[in-house]
N, C-alpha and C positions, 0 to 999 in steps of 0.2 A: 483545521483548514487544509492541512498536506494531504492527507486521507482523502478528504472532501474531493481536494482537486481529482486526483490519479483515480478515484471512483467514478466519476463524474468522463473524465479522457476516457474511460472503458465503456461506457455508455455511448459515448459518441463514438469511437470505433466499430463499436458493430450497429450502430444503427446507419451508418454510412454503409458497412457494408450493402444493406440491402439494397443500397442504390445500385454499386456494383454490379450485384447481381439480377436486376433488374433489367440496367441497360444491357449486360450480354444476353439477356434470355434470345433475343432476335439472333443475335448471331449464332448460337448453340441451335435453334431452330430451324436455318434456313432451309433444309432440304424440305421437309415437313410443310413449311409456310408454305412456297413454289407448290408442291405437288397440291394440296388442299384448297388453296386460295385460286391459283391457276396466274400467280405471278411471276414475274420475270425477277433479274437478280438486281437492276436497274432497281427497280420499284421496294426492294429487301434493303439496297442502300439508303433508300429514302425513307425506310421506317429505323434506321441506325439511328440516321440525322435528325430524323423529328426528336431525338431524344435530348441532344443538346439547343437544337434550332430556336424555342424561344427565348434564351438566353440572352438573343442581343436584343430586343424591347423588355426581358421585363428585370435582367440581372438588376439595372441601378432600380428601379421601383421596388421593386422587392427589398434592397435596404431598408428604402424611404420605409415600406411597410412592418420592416424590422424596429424601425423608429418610435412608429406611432403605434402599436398593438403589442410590443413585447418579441422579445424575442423565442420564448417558448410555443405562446398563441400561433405564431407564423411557423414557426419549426411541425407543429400538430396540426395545422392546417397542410401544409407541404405533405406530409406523410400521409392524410386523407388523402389526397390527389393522388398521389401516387398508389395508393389503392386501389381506387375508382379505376384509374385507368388498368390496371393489370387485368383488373375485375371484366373491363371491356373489352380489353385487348382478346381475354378467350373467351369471352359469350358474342365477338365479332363474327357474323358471318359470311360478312363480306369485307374483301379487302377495305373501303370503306372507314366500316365498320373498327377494323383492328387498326388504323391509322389515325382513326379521332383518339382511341384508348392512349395508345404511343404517345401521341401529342397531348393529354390532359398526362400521364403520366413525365412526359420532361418538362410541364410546368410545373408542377411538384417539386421536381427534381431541380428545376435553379433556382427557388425558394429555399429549397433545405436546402443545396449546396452554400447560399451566400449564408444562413441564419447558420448552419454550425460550423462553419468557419469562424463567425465571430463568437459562437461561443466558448470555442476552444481560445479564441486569443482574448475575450474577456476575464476566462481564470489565470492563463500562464502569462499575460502581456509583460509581469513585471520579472518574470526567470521562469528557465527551461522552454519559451516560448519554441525554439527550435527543434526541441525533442518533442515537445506536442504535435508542433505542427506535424513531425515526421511520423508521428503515430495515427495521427489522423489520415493522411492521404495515404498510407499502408492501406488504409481500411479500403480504398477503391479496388485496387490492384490483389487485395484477400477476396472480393467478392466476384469481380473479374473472373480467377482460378476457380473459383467455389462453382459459379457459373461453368465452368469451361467441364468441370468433372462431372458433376451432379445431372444437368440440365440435357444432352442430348440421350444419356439414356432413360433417363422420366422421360420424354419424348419419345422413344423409341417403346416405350412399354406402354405408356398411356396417353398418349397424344402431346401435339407441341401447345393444347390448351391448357395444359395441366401446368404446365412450366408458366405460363404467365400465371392461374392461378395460386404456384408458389412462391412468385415476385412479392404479388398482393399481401400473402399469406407474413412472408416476411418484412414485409411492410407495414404489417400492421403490430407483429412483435416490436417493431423499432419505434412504433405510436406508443404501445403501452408503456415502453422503458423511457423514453424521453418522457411521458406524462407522470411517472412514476417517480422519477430517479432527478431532473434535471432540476435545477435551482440556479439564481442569478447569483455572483458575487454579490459579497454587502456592500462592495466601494462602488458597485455597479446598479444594483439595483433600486428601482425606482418605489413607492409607494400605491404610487399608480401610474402606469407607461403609457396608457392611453389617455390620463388627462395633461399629466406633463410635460411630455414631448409637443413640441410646434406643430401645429395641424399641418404645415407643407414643410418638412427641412430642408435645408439648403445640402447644395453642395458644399463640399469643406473649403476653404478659403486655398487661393491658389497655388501659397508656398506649400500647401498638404497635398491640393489635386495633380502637380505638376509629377512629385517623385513618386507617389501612390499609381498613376497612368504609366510611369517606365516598368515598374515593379510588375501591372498586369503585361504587359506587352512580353517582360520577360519571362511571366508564369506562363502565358499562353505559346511563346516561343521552345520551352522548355516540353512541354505538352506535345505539341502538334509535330516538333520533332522526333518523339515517342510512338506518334499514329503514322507516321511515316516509314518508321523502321519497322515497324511491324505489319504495317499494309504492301511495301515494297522488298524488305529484304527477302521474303520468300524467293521474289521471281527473279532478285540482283544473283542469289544463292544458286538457282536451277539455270540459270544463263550462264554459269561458270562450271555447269557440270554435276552438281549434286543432285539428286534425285528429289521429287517434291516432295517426300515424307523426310527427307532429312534435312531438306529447308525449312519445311512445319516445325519439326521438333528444335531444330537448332536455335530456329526464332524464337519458339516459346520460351527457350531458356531465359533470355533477357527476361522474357516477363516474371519469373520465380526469383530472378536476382533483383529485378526494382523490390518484389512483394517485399524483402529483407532490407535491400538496400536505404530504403527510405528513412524505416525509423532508426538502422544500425546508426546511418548517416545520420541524422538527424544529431542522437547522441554524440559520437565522434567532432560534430562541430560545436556542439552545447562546451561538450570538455573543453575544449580546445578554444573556443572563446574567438574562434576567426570565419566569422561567417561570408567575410568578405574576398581572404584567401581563396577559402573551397568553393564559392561560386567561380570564382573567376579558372583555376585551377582545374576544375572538373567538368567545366563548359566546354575549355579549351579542348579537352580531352576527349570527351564526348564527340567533339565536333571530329577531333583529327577521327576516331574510331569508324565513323562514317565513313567521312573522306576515302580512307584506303581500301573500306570494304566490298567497294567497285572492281576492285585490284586482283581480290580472291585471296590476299595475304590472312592464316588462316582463319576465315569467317564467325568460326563458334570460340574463338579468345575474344576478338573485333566484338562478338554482340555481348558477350558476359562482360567483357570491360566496358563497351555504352550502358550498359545495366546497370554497372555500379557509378559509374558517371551523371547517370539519370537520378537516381537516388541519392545521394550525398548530398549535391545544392539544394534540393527539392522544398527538404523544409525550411533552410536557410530562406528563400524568394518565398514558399509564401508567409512568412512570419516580419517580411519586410514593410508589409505596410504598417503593421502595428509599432514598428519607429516610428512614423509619421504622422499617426492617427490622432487627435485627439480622442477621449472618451466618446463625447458627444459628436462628433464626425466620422466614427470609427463604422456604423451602419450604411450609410448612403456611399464613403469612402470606399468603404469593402465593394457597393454594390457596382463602381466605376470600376474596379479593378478585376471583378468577374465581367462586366462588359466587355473590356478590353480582350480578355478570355474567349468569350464567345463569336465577337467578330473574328478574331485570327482562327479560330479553328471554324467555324463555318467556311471561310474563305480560301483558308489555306490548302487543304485540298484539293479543290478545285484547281489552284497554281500549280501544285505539285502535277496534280494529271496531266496538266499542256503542259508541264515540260516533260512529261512521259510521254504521250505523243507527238512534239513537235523533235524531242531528239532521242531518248533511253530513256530507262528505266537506271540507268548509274545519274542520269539529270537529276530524279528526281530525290533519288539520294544524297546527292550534293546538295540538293537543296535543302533537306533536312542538317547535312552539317555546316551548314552557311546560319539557317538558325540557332544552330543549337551556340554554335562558336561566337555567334554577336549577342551574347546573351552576357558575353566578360566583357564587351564593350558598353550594351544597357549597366552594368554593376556599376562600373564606374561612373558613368553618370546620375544615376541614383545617389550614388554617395556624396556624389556635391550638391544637388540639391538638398539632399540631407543635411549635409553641414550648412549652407545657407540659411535652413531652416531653424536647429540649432542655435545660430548665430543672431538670427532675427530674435528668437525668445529669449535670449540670454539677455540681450540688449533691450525686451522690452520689459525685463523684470530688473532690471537696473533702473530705469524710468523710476524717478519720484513722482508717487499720485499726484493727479493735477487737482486744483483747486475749482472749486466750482463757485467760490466766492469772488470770483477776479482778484 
């Protein structure tokens, strides 16, 4: 079964990768897109966002449909999608054309985002859940780089068609290995999933919905202040002086120290058994890191320690609902908590830019450590709903069965 699992987490690690490197293919592209398509860079942010955008209608249904077809079925159907679209995205000939691809390939993409999420927390729910999860979300930020090296000079040698072609390409290795390789736990798996499961399930009852919704709020907190420091610290960088090649490369550091940090982190709080400490500890830190980076106190220590700040709670939050979860709630729970997710970061951007133009560009960085810092004030409240929760089951497995003979 040890085997089982750690083979199975390496399956899932790189077939997540491919998302990774999916969603960057656009940004690696953009000069390419602009000149070919005859698009503006307005319009290149809007094929970013199509990649996350259905997320806030279909993150919780896609649960539900993790409920009732399996969670494999919907993970190989997700991975078709994302196919099709890469597929479209470069036979697009018109801008059009490459924005419906985007958009059927990020419905793929929040199908498999919420299904192997829960497949990781269906093997590891009962130990090392923390280390998985940090193995797992590594897998975004490996594909991201993979993206970032690979992708503009395939584009430079054979068109930015060919990069969406190798989206697809690697998306359909991630179909065969999932088809191949993936198996349900036996404490999990059902006989039949699509005749078993309730034709509609419910959401999870409210003492599970209540801490499950703080936990997405802080995933997506944790997140969107990640897209912030790396959408704004370039220009917080070059308004203090530095040159724009040395704000690029300084920035990208963070991102090689999350790729490490996540699953280092991950492990580091498995050991150590305090998942609650290092969220709160490293939020806190995270946030102050921002804070000062307005300041110019020195920049490239400020981003490699948000780096490692980012990383370490990482898997802690998202292995939190799986406290919470029942088995059978664990599907549709997830898919409320990737909701949550996707509203804040569809939205939160947006905030961020009117406080960049209503006052700086150090606004909007504040405001990434304003999230990032209320994310040890979300933990705490988490945890008392969690102990409430706790408390309630403790107390209803104390309950002597009631009698149905009066």
């Amino acid at each position: 079964m040890t085997d089982r699992r750690w083979q199975i987490l390496g399956v899932l690690f790189l077939a997540r990768t491919a998302m990774g490197f999916q969603f960057q293919s656009v940004a690696s592209t953009t000069p390419f897109l602009v000149a070919d398509l005859h698009i503006g860079y307005a319009a290149v942010g809007t094929l970013v966002g199509l990649y996350m955008l259905p997320g806030i209608l279909i993150a919780f249904p896609s649960g539900l449909l993790s409920r009732r077809f399996g969670d494999k079925a919907v993970c190989v159907a997700a991975l078709a999608l994302m196919i099709v679209g890469g597929l479209l995205s470069g036979i697009g000939q018109t801008p059009a054309g490459v924005f419906a691809g985007r958009l059927i390939s990020g419905v793929g993409a929040v199908l498999f985002s919420l299904v192997i999420t829960k497949m990781a927390t269906d093997w590891f729910a009962n130990r090392e859940i923390v280390l998985a999860m940090g193995v797992v979300l590594a897998s975004w930020p490996f594909g991201v780089a993979a993206g970032l090296l690979l992708q503009p000079s395939l584009a430079a040698a054979q068109g930015w068609r060919w990069v969406m072609y190798a989206t697809a390409t690697l998306c359909a290795v991630a179909l065969v290995l999932i088809a191949a390789c993936y198996r349900e736990p036996r404490r999990i798996a059902s006989p039949n999933p699509a005749t078993d499961a309730p034709a509609v399930p419910t959401l999870p009852p409210w003492d599970q919905l209540l801490p499950t919704i703080v936990a997405g709020v802080m995933w997506a907190n944790l997140n969107l202040a990640l897209v912030l420091y790396f959408s704004y610290a370039p220009s917080t960088m070059t308004e203090l002086g530095l040159s724009a090649i040395t704000a690029a490369a300084w920035t990208g550091a963070a991102l090689w120290v999350v790729m490490f940090s996540v699953p280092l982190g991950g492990l580091a709080v498995e050991l150590s058994s305090r998942p609650q400490t290092a969220i709160v500890i490293f939020s806190v830190l995270g946030g102050l890191a921002l804070a000062l980076l307005p300041t110019g106190t020195a920049p490239l220590a400020l981003g490699v320690g948000f780096g490692i700040a980012v990383g370490v709670p990482a898997g802690a939050i998202m292995a939190l609902p799986a406290r919470v979860l029942s088995p059978e709630h664990r599907a549709g729970g997830l898919g409320v908590f990737l909701t949550c997710y996707y509203i804040i970061q569809a939205f939160g951007p947006a905030l961020a830019g009117l406080l960049r133009e209503r006052w700086s560009t150090a606004a909007a960085t504040l405001f990434a450590a304003v999230l990032m810092a209320s994310i040890a004030a979300l933990d705490g409240l988490f945890y008392v709903l969690a102990r409430n929760l706790s408390f309630t089951v403790r107390r209803q497995q104390m309950q002597p069965p009631r009698s149905d003979t009066g």
